[in-house]
N, C-alpha and C positions, 0 to 999 in steps of 0.2 A: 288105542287111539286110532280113527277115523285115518285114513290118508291124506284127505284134501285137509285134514285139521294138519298135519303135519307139515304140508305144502304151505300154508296159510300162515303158518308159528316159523316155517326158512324165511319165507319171503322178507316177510313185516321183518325179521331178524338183520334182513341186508339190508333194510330200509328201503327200499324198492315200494312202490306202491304211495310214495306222500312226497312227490315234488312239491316246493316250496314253489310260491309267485316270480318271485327272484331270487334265486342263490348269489350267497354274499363269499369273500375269502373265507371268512368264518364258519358258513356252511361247509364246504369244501374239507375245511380243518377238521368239523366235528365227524364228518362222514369218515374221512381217514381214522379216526380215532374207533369211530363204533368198528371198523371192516379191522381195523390192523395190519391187513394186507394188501396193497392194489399190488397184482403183478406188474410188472414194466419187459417191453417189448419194442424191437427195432420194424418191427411190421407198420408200415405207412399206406396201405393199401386203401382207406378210409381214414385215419387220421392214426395219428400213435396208439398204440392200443388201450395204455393207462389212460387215459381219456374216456375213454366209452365206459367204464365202471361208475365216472361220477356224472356223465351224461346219461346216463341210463336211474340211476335215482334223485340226480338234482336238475333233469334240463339245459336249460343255456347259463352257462357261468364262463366267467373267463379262460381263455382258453392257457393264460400262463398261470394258472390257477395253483397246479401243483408243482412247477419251478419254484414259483414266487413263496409258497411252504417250506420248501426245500432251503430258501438262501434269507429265511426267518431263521430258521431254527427248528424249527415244528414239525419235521420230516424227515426222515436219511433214506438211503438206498442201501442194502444189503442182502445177504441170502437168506432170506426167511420162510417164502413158499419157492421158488423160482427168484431170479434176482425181482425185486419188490420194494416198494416205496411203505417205510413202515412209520408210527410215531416214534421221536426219540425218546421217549422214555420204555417205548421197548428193548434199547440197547444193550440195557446189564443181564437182559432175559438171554439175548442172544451171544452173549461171550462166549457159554461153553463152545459154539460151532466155532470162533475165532479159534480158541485156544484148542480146539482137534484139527487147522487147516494143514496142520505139518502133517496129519496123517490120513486125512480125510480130503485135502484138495485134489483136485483133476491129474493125472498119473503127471503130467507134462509140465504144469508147477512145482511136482514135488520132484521132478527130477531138477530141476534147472537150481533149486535150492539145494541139493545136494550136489548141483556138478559148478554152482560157482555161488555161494555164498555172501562173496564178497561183493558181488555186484548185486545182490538182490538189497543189501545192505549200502549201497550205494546209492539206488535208484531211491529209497528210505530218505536217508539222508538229501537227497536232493529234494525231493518233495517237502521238506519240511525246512529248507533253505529256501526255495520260491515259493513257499506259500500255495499254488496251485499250478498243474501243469499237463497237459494231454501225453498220453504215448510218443507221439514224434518228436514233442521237445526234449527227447533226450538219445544220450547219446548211446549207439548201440554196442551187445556184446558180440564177441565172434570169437569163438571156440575157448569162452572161458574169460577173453580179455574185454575189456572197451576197446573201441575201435583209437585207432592210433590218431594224435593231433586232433582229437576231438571232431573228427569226420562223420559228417551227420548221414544216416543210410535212408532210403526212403521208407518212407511207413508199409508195414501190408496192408493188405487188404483183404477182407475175409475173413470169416470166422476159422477157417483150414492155415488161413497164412501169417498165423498171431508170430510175431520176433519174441527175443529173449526181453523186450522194452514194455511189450505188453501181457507174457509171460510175470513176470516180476513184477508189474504191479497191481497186475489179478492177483496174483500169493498175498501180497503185501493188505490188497483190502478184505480179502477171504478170511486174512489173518484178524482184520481189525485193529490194522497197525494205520490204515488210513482207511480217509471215507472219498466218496466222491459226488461231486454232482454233474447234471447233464449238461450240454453245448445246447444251448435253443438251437441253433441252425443244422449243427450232423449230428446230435444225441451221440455222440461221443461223449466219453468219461472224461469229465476233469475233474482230476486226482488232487488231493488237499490233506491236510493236516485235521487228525479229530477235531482240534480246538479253533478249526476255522467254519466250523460245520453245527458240531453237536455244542448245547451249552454246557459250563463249566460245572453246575450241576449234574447233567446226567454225568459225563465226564469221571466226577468223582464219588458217583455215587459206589454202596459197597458192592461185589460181584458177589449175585447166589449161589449157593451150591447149584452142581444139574440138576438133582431130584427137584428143588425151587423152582429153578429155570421152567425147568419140562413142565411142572404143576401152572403155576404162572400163564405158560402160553396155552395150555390146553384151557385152561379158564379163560382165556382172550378167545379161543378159536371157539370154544362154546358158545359163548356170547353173541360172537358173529354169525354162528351157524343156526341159531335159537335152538334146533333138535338134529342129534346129530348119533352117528353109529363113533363104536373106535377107533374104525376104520378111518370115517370121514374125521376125527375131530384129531389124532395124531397126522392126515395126510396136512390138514391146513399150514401147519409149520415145519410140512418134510420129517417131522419125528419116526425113528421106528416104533412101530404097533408093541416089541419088546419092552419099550423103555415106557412111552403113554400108559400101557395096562394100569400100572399100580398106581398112578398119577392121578387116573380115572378114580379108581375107585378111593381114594383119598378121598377126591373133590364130590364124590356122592357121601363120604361116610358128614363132608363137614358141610353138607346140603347146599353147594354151590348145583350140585347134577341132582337130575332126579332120573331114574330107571324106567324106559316104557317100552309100551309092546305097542309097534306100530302096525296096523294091518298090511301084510301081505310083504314084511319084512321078516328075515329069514334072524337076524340078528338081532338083539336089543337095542335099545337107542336110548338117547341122553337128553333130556331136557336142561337148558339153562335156568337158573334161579329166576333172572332177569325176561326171561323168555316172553315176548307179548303173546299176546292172548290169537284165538286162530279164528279172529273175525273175518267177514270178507273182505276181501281186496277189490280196487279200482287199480287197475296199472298198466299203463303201455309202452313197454321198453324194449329198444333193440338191446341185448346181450354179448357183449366182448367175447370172445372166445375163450379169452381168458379170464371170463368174469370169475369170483368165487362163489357164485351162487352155484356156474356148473362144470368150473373147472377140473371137479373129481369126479371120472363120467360116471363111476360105477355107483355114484348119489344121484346124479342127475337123472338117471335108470330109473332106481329105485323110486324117488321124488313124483319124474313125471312122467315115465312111460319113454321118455324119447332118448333115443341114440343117436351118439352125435360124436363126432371126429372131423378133426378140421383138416379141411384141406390144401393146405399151403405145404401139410410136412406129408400129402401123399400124393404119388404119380400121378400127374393128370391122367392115364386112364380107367383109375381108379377113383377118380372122383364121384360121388353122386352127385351132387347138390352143388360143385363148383367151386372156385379156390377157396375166397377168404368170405365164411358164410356165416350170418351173426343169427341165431336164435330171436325169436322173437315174443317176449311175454307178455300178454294180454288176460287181466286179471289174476290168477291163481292159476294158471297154465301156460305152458310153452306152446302156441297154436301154430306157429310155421317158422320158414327159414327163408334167409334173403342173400343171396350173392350178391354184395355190393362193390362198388371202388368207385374212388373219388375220382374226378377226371377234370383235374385241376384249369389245363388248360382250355379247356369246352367249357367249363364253371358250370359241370353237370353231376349229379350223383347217379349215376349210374344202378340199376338194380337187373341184372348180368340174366338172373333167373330168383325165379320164390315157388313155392311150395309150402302147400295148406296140412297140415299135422292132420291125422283121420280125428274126427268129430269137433272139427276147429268151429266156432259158431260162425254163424252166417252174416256178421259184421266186422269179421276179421280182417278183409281187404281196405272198409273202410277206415277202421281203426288202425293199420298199419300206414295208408297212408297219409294221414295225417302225423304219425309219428316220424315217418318218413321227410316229410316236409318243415315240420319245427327241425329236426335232426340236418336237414340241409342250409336252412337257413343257416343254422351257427355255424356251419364250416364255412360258410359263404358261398355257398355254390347255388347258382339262378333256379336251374330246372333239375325234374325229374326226372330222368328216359328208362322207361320200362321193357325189359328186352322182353323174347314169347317163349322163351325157356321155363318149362316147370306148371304143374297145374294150378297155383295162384296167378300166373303170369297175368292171364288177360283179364280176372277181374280187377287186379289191385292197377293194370296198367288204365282200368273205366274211372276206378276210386280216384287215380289220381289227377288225373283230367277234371274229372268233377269238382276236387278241392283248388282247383284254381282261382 
């Protein structure tokens, strides 16, 4: 198989490439459904980051779009890729990781369950006494006990300064003993009871074996991937590559996969059954950083030629390209990169620095900003200011001017 046919069969696969006139909640729902995974992220730099996944294939849609899924029923949060916003009827797929978090959670949950029990079964029980409730609302432990007379401690802060409050009830949804959902205002967890979340169906539905489970998601990650290596299609739901292998080839023996030789891939790759065809693409979208289209860079590589690492988790002297830089795709390629941030109180979208991908076509700047500009209007922010960082800089800062 051709390359660009392979690039053409991902794309059309994430749905990228066919925004709708107006996206409805319902769009939003089906998109969740096809992807099965939006990562979710505390990065606000341009807007949360679970955001830009469905603004990048549906356009302007609501922006409590995927809250408002969430306190339907139609959504949960769990660890599926990274923590991630997934359909609930992927729930009984993901039990076996609930039922490994005694032995597979973060070293500092599994200690605190083995150094006080009783309070991890505490905090349980209270959750499921009020129904819903943040970290702070509860009372803290201190070397094993609750704090005495019910004396409230302040909350931390920071992902280094979690207490035993939000210790315990990390275990507790890792375990899938609860689910939670987000604070519209701090994206803080509010921790809840399954059956105030998930419907009574999924709920009761029966729990797969692993082998099920693993088969199951590997056929969900296919699907979203349209063609995909082992690599990439065990990384989409964190799986080890040990356990995928034979999952795989099941789901080729019962012709959900089909086996190809992709040009100038070192590995074989997997087509889905459902797989769209590798016609051309129309499509102009910024890219999350954490989109799934290139959140496995070593597909991304492969896919499109471009290397890419984000830079929020490296030293600023080690930045190329600038903090928080979103990919930019333009038909069936990735042709540049934009250092963006919102600058809420200017009511400006900022574009920090850009930079044109080597053989970007020569309508990229204007095609970015115009993507640029739908993309601001929905945040609500007035202008565009184009800093002189990067060699897009000065055309895309002419483009934008001109789209005025």
């Amino acid at each position: 198989m051709k390359l660009v046919d392979a690039r053409r069969i991902a794309i059309r696969a994430q749905r990228l490439g066919d925004r709708p006139a107006a996206a409805r909640l319902a769009d939003v729902r089906a998109l969740v459904d096809r992807l099965a995974v939006i990562q979710v992220d505390s990065v606000n730099v341009v807007c949360r980051s679970q955001e830009l996944p469905v603004w990048a294939r549906l356009g302007p849609h609501a922006r409590d779009a995927l809250p408002a899924l969430c306190k339907r029923g139609a959504i949960f949060e769990y660890w599926a890729h990274e923590a991630s916003l997934v359909p609930v009827a992927l729930q009984p797929l993901l039990r076996w990781r609930m039922a490994e978090a005694r032995d597979k959670a973060w070293r500092s949950l599994r200690a605190l369950v083995r150094r006080d029990p009783g309070y991890v079964e505490a905090v349980r029980a209270e959750v499921h006494a009020r129904g819903q409730l943040l970290a702070r609302d509860l009372e803290a432990s201190e070397g094993g006990k609750r704090a005495p007379g019910g004396r409230k401690v302040a909350a931390s802060t920071g992902w280094w300064g979690w207490d035993d409050r939000k210790r315990a009830l990390a275990y507790l949804f890792w375990a899938g003993e609860i689910t939670a959902i987000r604070s519209p205002t701090t994206f803080e967890r509010v921790y809840a009871p399954l059956d105030r979340v998930l419907p009574a169906k999924v709920i009761a539905a029966a729990t797969p074996s692993t082998a099920d489970a693993h088969r199951g998601l590997i056929d969900r990650a296919a699907r979203a991937l349209g063609i995909a290596t082992a690599a990439d299609l065990a990384d989409y739901f964190r799986l080890k590559r040990t356990d995928a292998k034979p999952r795989i080839a099941e789901l080729v023996e019962a012709r959900r996969l089909r086996a190809v030789s992709v040009e100038g891939w070192r590995e074989p790759a997997y087509v889905h059954a459902s797989a769209p065809a590798p016609s051309p693409i129309t499509a102009a979208s910024l890219l999350s950083p954490f989109d799934s289209l290139i959140w496995f860079r070593p597909r991304t590589e492969r896919l499109f030629d471009f290397h890419y690492r984000i830079g929020i988790y490296t030293p600023a002297d080690q930045r190329v390209h600038g903090y928080y830089v979103l990919p930019f795709l333009l038909d069936d390629a990735l042709v540049a990169r934009v250092d963006l941030k919102a600058d809420r109180a200017a009511g400006a979208l900022r574009v920090q620095a850009a930079f044109a991908e080597p053989g970007a076509p020569a309508h990229t700047a204007d095609a970015l900003a115009g993507e640029l500009a739908a993309f601001a209007r929905w945040l609500g922010l007035d202008t565009i200011a184009v800093g002189r960082r990067g060699g897009l800089a000065r055309a895309l800062g002419a483009a934008v001017k001109r789209s005025r």
